[in-house]
C-alpha positions in Angstrom: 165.4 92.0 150.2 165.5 90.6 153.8 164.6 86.9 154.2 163.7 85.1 157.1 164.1 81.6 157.8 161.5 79.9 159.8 163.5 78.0 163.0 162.0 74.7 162.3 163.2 75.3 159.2 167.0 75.9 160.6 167.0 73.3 163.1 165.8 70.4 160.7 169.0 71.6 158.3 171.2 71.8 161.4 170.4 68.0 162.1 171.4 67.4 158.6 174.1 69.4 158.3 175.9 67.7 161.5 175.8 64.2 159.6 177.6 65.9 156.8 180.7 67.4 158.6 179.4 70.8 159.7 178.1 71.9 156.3 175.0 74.4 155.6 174.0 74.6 152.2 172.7 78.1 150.7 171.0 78.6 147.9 168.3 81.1 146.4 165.6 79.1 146.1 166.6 76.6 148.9 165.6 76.3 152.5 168.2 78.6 153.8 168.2 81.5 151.0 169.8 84.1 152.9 173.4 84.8 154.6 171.5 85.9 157.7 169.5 82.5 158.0 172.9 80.8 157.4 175.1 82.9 160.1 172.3 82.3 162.6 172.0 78.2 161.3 176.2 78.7 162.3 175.0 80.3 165.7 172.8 77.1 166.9 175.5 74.4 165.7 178.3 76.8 167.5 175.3 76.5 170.7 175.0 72.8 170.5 178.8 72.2 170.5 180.4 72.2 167.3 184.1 73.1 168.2 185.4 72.3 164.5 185.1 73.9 161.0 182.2 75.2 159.6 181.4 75.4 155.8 178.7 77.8 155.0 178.6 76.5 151.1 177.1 79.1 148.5 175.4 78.4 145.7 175.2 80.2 142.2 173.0 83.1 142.5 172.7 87.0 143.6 171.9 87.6 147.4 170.6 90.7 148.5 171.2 91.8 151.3 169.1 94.9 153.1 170.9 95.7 156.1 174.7 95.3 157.4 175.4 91.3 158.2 176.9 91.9 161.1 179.4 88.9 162.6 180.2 89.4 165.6 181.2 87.2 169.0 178.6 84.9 168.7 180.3 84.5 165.3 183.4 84.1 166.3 185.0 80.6 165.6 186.5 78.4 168.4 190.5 78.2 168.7 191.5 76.1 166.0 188.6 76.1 163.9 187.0 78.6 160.8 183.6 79.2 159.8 184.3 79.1 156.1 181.5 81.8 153.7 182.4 80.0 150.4 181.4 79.9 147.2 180.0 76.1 146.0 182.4 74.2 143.6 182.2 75.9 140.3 180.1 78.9 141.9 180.4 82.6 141.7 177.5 83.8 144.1 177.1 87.7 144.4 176.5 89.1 147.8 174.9 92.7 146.8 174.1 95.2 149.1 171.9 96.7 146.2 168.4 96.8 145.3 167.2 96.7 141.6 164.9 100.0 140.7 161.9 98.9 138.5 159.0 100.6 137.7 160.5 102.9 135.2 158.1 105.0 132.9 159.0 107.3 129.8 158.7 111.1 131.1 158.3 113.9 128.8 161.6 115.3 129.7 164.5 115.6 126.7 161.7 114.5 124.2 160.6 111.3 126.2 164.5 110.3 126.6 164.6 111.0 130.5 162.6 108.0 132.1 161.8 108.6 135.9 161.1 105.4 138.9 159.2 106.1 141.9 161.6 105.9 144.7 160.0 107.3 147.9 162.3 105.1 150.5 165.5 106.8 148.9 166.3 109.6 151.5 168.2 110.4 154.5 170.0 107.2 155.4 168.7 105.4 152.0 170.2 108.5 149.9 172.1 107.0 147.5 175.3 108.3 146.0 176.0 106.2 142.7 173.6 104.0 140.8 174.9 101.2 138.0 173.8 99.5 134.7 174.5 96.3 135.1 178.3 96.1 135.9 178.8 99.9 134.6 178.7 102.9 137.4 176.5 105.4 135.8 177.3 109.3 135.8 175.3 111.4 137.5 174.4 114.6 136.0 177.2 117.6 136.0 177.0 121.4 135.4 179.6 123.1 133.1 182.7 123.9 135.4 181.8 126.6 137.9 185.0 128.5 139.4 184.8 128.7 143.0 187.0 132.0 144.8 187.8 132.4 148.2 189.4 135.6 149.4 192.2 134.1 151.2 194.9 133.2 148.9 196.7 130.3 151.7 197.8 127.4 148.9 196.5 124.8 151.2 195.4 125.1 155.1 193.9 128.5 156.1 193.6 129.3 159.8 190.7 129.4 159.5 187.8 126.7 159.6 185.5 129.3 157.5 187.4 129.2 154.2 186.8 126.1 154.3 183.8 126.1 154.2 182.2 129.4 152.6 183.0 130.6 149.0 182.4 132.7 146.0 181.5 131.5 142.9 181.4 133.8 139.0 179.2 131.7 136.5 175.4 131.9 137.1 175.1 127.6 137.4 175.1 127.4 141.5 171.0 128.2 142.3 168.4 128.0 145.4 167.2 124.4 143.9 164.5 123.5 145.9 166.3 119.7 147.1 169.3 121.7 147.7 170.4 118.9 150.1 170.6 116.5 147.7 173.3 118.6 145.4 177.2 118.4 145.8 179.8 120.5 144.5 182.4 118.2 142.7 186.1 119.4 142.4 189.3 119.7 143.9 190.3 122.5 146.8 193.3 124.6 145.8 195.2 121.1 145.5 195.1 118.7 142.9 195.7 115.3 144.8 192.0 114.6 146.4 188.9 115.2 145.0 185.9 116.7 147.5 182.4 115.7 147.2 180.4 118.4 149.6 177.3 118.8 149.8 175.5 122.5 149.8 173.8 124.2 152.8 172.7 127.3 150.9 173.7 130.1 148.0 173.0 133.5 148.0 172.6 134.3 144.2 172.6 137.9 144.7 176.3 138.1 146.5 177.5 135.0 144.3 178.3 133.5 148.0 177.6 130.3 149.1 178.1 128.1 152.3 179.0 124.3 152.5 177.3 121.6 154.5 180.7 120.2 156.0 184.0 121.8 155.1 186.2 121.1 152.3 189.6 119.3 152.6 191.5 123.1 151.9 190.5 126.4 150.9 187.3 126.0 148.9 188.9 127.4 145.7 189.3 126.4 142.2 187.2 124.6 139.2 184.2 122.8 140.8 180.8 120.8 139.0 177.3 120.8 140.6 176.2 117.6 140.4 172.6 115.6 140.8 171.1 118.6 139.5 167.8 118.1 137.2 168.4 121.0 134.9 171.9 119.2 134.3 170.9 115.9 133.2 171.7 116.6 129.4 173.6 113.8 128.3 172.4 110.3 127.8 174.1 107.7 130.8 173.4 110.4 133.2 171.4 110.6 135.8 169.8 112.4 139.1 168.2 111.4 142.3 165.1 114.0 144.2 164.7 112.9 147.7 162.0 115.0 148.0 159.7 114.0 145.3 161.0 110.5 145.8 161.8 110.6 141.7 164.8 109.0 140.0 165.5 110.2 136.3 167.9 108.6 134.2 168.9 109.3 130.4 169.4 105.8 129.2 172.3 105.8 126.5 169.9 102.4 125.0 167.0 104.4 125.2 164.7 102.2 127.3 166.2 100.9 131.2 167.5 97.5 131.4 166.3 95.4 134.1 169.7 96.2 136.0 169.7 99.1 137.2 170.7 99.3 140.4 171.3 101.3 143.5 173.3 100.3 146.7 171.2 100.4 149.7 174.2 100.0 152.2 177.2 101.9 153.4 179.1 98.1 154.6 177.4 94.7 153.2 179.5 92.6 156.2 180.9 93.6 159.2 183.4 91.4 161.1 183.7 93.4 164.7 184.2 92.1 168.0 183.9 94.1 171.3 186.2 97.4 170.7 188.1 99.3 173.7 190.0 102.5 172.8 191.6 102.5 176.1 195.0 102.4 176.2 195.0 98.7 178.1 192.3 97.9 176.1 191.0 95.1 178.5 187.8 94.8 177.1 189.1 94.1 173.6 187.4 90.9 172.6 188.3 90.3 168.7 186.2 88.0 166.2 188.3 85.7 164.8 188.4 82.7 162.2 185.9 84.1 159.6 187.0 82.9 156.1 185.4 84.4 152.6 186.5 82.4 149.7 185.2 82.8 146.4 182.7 84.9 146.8 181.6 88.1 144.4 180.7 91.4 146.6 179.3 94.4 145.4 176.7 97.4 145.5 177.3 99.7 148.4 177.4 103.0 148.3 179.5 105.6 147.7 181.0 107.3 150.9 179.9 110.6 152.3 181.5 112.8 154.7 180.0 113.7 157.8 180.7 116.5 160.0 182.1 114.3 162.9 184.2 112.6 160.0 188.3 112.0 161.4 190.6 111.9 158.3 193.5 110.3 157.3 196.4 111.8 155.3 194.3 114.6 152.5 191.9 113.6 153.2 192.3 109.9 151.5 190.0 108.3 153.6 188.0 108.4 156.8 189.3 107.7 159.9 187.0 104.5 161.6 184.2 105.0 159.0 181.3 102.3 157.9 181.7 101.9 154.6 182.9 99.0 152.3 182.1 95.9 151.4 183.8 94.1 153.7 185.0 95.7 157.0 187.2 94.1 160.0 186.8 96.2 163.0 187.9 94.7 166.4 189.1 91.1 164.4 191.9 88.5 164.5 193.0 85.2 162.0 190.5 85.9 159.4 190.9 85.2 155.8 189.5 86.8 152.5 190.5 84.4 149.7 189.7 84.1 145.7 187.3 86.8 145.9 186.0 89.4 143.2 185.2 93.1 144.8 183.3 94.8 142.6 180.8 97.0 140.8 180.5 99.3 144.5 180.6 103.3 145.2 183.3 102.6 148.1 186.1 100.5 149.5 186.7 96.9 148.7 188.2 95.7 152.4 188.6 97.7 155.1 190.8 96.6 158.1 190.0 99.3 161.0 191.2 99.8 164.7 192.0 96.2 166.3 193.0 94.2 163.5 195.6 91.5 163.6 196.6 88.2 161.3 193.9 89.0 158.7 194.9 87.9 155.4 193.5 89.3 152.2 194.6 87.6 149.1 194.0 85.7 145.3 191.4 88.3 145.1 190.5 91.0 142.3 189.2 94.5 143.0 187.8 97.2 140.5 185.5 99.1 139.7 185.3 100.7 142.9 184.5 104.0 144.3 186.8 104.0 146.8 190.3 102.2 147.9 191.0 98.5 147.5 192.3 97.3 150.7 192.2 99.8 153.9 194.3 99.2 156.7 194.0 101.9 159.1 194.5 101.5 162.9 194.5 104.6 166.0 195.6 107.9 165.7 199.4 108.4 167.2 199.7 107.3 170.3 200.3 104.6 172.5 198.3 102.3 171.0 199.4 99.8 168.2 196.5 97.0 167.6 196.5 97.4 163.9 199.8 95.0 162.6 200.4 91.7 161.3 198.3 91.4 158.5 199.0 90.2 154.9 198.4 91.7 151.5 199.3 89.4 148.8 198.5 88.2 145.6 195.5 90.1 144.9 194.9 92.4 141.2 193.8 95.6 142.0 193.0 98.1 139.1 190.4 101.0 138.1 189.6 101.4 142.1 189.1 105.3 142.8 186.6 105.7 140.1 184.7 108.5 142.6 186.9 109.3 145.4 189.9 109.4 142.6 192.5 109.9 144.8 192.0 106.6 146.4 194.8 104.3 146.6 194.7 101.0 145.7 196.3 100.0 149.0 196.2 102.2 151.8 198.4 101.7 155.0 197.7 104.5 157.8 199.0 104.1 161.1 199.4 100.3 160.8 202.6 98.4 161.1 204.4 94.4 160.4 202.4 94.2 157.4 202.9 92.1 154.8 202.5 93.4 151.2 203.5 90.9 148.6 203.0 90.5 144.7 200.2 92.8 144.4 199.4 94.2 140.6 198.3 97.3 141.1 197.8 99.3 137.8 195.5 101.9 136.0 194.2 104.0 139.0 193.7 108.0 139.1 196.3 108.5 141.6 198.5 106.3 144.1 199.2 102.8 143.9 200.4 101.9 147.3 200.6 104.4 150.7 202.1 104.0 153.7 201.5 106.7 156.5 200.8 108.3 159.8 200.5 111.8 161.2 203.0 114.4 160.1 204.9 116.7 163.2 203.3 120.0 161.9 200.0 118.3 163.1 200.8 118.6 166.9 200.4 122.0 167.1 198.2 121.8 170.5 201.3 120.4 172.3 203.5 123.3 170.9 201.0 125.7 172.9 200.9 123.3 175.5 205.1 123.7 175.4 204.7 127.3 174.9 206.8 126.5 171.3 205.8 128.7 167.9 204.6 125.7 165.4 208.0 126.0 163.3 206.3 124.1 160.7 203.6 127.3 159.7 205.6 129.0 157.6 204.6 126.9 155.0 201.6 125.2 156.8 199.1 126.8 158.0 195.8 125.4 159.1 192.7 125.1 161.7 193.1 123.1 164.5 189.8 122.0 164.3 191.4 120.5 160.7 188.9 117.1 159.9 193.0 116.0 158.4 195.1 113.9 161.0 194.3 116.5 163.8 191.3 114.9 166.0 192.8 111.1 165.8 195.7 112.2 167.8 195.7 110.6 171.0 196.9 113.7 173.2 196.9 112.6 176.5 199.8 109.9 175.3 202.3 112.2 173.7 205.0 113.5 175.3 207.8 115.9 173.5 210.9 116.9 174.4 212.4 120.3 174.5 213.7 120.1 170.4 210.5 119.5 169.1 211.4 119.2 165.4 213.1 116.4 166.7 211.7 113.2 164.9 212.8 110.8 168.1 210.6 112.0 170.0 207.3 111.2 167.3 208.4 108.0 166.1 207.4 106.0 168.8 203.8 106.9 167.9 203.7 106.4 164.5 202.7 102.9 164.2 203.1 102.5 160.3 206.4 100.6 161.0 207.8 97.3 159.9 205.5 96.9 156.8 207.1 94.7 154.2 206.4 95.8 150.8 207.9 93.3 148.3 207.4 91.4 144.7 204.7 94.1 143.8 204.0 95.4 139.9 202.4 98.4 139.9 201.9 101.2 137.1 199.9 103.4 135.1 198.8 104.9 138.4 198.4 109.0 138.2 196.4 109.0 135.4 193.9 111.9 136.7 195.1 113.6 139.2 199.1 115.6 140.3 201.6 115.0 142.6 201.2 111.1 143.5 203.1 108.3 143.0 203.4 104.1 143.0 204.9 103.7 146.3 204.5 106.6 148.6 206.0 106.6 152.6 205.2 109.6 154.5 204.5 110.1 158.5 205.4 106.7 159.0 207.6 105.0 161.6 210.9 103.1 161.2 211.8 100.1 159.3 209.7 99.9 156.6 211.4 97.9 154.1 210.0 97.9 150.3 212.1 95.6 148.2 211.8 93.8 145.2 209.1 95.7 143.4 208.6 96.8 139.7 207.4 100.2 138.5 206.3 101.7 135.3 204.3 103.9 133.1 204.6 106.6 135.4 203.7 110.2 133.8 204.9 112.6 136.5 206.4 112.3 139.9 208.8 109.7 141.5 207.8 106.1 141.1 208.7 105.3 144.8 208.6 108.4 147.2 209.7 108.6 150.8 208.1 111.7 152.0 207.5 114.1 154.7 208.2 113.1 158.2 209.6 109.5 156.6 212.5 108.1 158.1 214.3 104.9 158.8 213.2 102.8 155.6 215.0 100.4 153.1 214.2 101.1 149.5 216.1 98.0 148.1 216.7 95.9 144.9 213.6 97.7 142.8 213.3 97.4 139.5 212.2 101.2 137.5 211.6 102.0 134.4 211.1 105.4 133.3 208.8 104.8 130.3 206.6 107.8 130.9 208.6 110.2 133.2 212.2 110.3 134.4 211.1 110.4 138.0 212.9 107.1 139.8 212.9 107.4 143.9 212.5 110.7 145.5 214.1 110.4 148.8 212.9 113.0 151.8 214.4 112.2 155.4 216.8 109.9 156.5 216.8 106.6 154.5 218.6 103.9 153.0 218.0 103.0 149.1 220.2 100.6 147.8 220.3 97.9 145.1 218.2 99.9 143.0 218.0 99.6 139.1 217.2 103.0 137.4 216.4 102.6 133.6 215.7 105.8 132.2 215.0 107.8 135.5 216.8 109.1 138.3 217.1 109.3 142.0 216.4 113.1 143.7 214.6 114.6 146.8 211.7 116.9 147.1 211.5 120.5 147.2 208.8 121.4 149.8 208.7 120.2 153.5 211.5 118.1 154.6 214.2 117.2 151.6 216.7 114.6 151.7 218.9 114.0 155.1 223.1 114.6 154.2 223.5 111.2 156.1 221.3 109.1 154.2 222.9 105.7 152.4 221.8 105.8 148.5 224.8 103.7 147.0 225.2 100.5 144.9 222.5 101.4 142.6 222.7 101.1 139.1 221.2 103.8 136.5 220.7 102.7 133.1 220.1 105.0 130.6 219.7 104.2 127.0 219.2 107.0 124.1 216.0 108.7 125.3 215.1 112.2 126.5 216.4 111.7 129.6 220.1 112.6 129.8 220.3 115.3 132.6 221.7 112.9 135.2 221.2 110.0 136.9 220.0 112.1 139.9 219.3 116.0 141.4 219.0 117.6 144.1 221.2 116.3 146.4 223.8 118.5 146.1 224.3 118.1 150.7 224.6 114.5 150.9 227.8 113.0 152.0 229.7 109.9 151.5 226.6 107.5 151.9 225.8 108.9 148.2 228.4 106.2 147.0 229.3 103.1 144.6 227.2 103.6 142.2 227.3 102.0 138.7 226.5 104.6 135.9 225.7 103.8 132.3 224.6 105.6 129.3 224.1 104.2 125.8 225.0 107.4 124.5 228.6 107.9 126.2 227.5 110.3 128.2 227.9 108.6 131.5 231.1 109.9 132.4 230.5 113.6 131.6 227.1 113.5 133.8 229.3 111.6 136.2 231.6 114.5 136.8 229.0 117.0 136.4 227.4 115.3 139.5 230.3 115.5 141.5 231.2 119.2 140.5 227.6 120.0 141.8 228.3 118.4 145.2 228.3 120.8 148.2 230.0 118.5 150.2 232.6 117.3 147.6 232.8 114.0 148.7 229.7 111.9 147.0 230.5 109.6 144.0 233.9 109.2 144.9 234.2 105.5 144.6 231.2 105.3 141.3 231.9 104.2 138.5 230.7 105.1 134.8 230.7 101.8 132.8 228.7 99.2 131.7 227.0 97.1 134.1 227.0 94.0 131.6 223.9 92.8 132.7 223.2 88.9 131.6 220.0 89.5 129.6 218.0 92.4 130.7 215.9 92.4 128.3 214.1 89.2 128.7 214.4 90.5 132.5 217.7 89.0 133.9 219.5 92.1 135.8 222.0 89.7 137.2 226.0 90.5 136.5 228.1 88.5 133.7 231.2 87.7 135.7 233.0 90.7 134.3 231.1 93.3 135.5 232.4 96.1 137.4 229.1 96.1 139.4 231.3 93.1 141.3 233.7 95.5 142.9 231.1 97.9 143.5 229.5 95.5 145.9 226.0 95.8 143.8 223.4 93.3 144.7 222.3 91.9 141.7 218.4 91.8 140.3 218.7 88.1 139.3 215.8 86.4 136.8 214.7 84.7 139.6 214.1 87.7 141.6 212.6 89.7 138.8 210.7 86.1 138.2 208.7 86.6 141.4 207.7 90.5 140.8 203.3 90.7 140.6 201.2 88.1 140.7 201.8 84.6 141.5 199.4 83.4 138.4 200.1 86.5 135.9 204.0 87.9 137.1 205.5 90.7 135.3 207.8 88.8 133.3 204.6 87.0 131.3 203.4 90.2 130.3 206.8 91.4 129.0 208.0 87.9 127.5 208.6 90.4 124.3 211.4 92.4 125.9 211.4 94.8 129.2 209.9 98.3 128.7 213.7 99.8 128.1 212.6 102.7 126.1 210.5 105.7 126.5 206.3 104.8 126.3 206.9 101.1 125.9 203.2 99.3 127.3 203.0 95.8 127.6 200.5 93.2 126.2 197.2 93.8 128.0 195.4 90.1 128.8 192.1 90.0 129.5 189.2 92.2 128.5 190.1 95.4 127.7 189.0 98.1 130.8 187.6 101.7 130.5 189.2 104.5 132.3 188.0 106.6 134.6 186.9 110.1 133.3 187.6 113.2 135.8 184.4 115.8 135.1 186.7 118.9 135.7 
């Protein structure tokens, strides 16, 4: 609910608060109860000349708040100085963008077990998406699978905007509901590494035909659910929302409604956003800065919806520029999120978007979200790089996705000198970690322009009016030269460059969806360097992945275990991965799009296999690779190291990788209390192998909970080894396919 704070009110408290080193006390029941009262107390000291820190101090207690708090330049803090949002000593206030739904009566749906709440101010803008009990998000109702066809068989990108967006269905479930607008098809378009959410504009149950709203991701194929459908809500937890007779039924799994049952009534809670200029010079830019969060809970907006003007990043993963999350930097420089809990909320946890430079997010926990964790997502390609220097470190990040499953828990589009350090990021549906830009097959306008077939469509074919990548290009700043599959000439417009990814743990990711991995590079430019990091628990795909249109990254001194799948680093362009150590999975490249460049440096690894299924090589695939394929250490606890050895080199197309490897031992000092450093006989000397010492492997995750605490017992050296969960144990997200 909205407060407002009388101005006698504020000015007496400003007097105070001046006596008292800039402080402004906040609390529910106090003078100033609100975090709009307390930005605009901060806007009259700022006014009468306070040039030095402000603390805006936060007592226990839930504050609600029911539109976006919006800080902008009058917010902004003077050089030198922060205006600190913090949490009172021993305080964990909640900052909710919800509103709690009473008024619940017993209907005589399900025999009495379906109670409905009048909710008349919940449609258009106030439609909400997801609705929670307490701290749990709350199903909405689903159909039985429906299969959606499509006449065009394309596996991914059509031609044609239409596919897209109209479709065939065979199961009598899909009707002419009379809130039709408030219903979504639920699924996954031909591909199963994004999940759609689209909303219905009408069905023709005579043809089996219907039409979408806004288009899906790909060709509208495949197994789909209706959902917020009344004649669905079967199954107690569940749930359905009627904008039009302003009615919301839920099946309570306790049989009555607690008194927490809640629905987000914002898309953002705070907004940190300056004055914006997508020109090129940009001269208007005029950035926010010195806004600090510390120890602060945030939760209950909504879950995002796609519009038809919507700009998206790679699949789909995210909007491009969209007002969603809980927190959002847009046009903002030298803020701080710090010992913060992101939680309980449809959408993303942080979002860093356009102009956004020296933020630092960290010591903070997100889950239980709808959406991705941390968002970094700057301008299309082009000239223009104002989304760089910011840090990611020391935050937990687990069970984010829970809607939009293919969420990552950190996302990194088109945003460059990064800094992402000793993250844990575990137990999501899909990625753990991207960085990426815009692939070359997306430039297709400038091919015509060049009078150049798109040399990419044999295997890619799509719209130009694609919502993916396509309408975030800055065109009027490229320029290509005559060989345009040459990468040269794109690189200087991909701004994901520079990013340092180091002393992350991340695993269990890909637990829902196909075709995803920890670490993922793709479209991005040169010199990313990720280093240091640990991966396990991985059930399909490569654990670190360089992708499409990646080129001109370091994969250095990781640390992989194949516990779940055999998968190590799959290396597309041209790259450098070095100082690797591969236990029980192997190095290879990818089949479609680009595959591996011959002149790329993987050497001075070390693969470490013991007795487990996983004795088909230390890598495959790269049969074109030349001498930078090189001093490598190769063991096997089998004796099968030499035989795979030579097999590897007999497979060799260019007859001249391996040549200096070795198959032997790498004595390690104690691997498996996590010291991958060399005893002083170990061949991995003359190989010129960088050794994973203890106190590198010390420093991988979390500076208060690092892997090695977690795995005091021994390092996950065999096949589905899981370490010691601390902590409360979490549920998993469910995928209603």
């Amino acid at each position: 609910m909205k407060f407002k704070t009388p101005p006698l009110v504020i000015f007496s408290t400003l007097i105070a608060s001046a006596l008292f080193a800039a402080d402004i006390n906040v609390s529910v029941g106090g003078e100033i109860h609100s975090l709009p009262a307390a930005r605009d107390a901060v806007r009259e000291l700022r006014a009468a000349g306070e040039q030095g820190d402000i603390d805006v101090i936060i007592a226990d207690g839930t504050y609600y708040l029911d539109e976006t708090l919006i800080l902008g330049l009058d917010d902004s803090a003077p050089e030198g100085a922060v205006t600190r949002y913090r949490a009172a000593a021993d305080a964990r206030p909640v900052i909710s963008g919800g509103r709690v739904i009473q008024g619940w009566k017993q209907s005589g749906l399900a025999g009495g077990k379906i109670w409905v709440a009048e909710v008349p101010w919940a449609k258009g803008d106030a439609f909400f998406h997801c609705l929670y009990d307490g701290s749990e998000l709350l199903q909405r109702a689903q159909s039985a699978p429906v299969t959606i066809t499509n006449e065009t068989k394309a596996k991914m990108y059509t031609g044609e905007t239409a596919i897209r967006v109209n479709f065939g269905y065979t199961e009598d479930i899909l009707k002419n509901w009379e809130n039709l607008e408030d219903i979504e098809l639920y699924g996954s378009p031909t591909r199963k590494w994004m999940v759609n959410f689209l909303p219905i504009e009408s069905i023709d149950t005579q043809a089996k035909t219907g039409k979408l709203a806004i288009p899906a991701s790909y060709r509208m194929a495949g197994s789909f659910v209706v959902e917020n459908c009344m004649e669905h809500l079967d199954t107690p937890g569940e749930w359905v929302l009627n904008s039009q007779s302003g009615r919301l039924y839920y099946w309570p799994k306790s049989g009555t409604p607690g008194d927490q049952i809640i629905a987000p009534g914002l898309n953002e809670l705070i907004r940190v956003a300056g004055h914006s200029d997508a020109s090129l010079a940009g001269k208007n830019e005029k950035p926010v800065q010195g806004i600090v969060f510390q120890g602060l809970q945030f939760s209950h907006a909504d879950r995002q919806q796609w519009l038809p003007e919507d700009k998206g990043l790679q699949h789909d993963w995210n909007m491009w520029d969209k007002a969603n999350g809980l927190i959002r930097f847009r046009g903002a420089q030298n803020c701080v999120v710090t010992d913060c809990l992101f939680t309980d909320s449809g959408s993303d946890g942080v979002r860093l978007d356009l102009f956004a430079q020296g933020i630092t997010v960290e010591n903070s926990t997100f889950t239980n979200l709808g959406g991705t964790g941390v968002l970094l997502a700057g301008y299309g390609p082009g000239k223009k790089d104002v989304n760089k220097g910011n840090t990611i470190r020391n935050n937990e990040i687990t069970e984010v996705g829970l809607l939009f499953l293919h969420s990552p828990g950190i996302f990194v589009w088109q945003s460059g000198h990064n800094q992402i350090a000793h993250n844990h990021i575990h137990d999501l549906a899909y990625t753990g970690l991207v960085i990426s830009g815009v692939r070359r097959r997306f430039f297709e306008p400038i091919f015509d322009q060049m009078g150049k077939p798109n040399p990419y469509r044999n295997k890619w074919i799509f719209d130009k009016e694609t919502r993916e990548h396509s309408s975030t290009i800055r065109w009027d700043e490229i320029t290509l030269g005559d060989d345009i599959q040459d990468w040269n000439f794109y690189e200087p417009y991909m701004h994901a460059r520079g990013n340092v990814i180091e002393f992350n743990e991340i695993h269990d990711c890909l637990k829902l969806l196909h075709d995803g991995n920890c670490i993922y590079l793709s479209g991005d430019g040169d010199g990313n360097v990720v280093r240091n990091n640990v991966t396990y628990n991985h059930p399909q795909g490569a654990m670190i992945r360089t992708d499409d249109d990646s080129h001109g990254n370091i994969v250095k001194g990781n640390l992989l275990f194949g516990t779940m799948g055999n998968q190590g680093i799959t290396i597309k362009g041209l790259n450098v991965a070095t100082g690797n150590v591969f236990v029980n999975c192997q190095l290879l490249t990818g089949g479609a799009g680009n595959t591996v460049d011959p002149d790329s440096t993987l050497s001075r690894n070390v693969f470490y296999h013991t007795s487990t299924p996983f004795t088909d090589g230390f890598h495959y695939g790269l049969p074109n690779v030349k001498e930078g394929l090189d001093y490598n250490l190769y063991y096997h606890e089998g004796g099968r190291a030499e035989a795979l050895l030579a097999a590897q080199k007999a497979a060799s197309r260019t007859k001249v990788i391996d040549r200096n490897s070795v198959a032997a031992d790498p004595m390690f000092i104690d691997h498996i209390h996590g010291d991958f450093g060399f005893k002083a006989e170990s061949p991995a000397f003359d190989l010129g192998i960088e050794p994973l010492t203890l106190d590198i492997v010390g420093q991988m995750g979390t500076l208060e909970d690092p892997f090695l605490a977690r795995f005091a017992d021994g390092m996950p050296m065999h096949f589905k080894h899981t370490p010691k969960k601390k902590g409360k144990k979490q549920k998993n997200a469910e995928l209603h396919l």
